[in-house]
N, C-alpha and C positions, 0 to 999 in steps of 0.2 A: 794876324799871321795867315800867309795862305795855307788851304789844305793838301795835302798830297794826292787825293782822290775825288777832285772836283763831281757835283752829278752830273753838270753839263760839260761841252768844251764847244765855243762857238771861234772859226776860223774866218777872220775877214782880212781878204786878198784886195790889194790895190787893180783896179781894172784897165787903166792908162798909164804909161809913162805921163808923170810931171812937167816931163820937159819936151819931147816930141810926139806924147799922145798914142806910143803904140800900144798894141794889146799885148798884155802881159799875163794872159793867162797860163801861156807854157814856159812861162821866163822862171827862171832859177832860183830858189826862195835862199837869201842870202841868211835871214837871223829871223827872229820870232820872239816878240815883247809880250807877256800874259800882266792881268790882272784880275783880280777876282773880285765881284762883288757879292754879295752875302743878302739874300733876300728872304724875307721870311713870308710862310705860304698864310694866302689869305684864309681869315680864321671864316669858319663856317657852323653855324649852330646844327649840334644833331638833334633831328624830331625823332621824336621814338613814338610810338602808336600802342598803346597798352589796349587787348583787348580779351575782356572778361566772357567765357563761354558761361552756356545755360546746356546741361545734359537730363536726359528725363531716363534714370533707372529702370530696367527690365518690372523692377515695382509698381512703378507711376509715377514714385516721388521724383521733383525736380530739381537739382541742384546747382547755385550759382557761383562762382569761382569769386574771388576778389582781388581787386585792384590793389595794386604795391600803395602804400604810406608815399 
């Protein structure tokens, strides 16, 4: 079933008369046939970058964060 709110709308205009080859660019757009095709976007892995800090307390002591499971 088409959708009512397409994301795209792409318009392609005939550039020559058929039959005597004029340019039809300012010619009179009589009707307009749509179709919709339906694409699904290419899947892409997400990298996530997990990165564990080292802080060293006004004490001296050093502490190190951990990494997620």
């Amino acid at each position: 079933l088409p959708v009512q709110h397409p994301d795209k709308v792409l318009y392609h205009a005939p550039s020559n008369c058929k039959s005597c080859g004029r340019d039809l660019r300012d010619a009179d757009i009589i009707d307009t046939e749509a179709r919709q095709v339906f694409d699904l976007p290419p899947m892409a892995p997400e990298v996530i970058e997990h990165r564990v800090q080292r802080r060293r307390c006004r004490c001296g002591t050093l502490s190190v964060a951990s990494f997620p499971p």
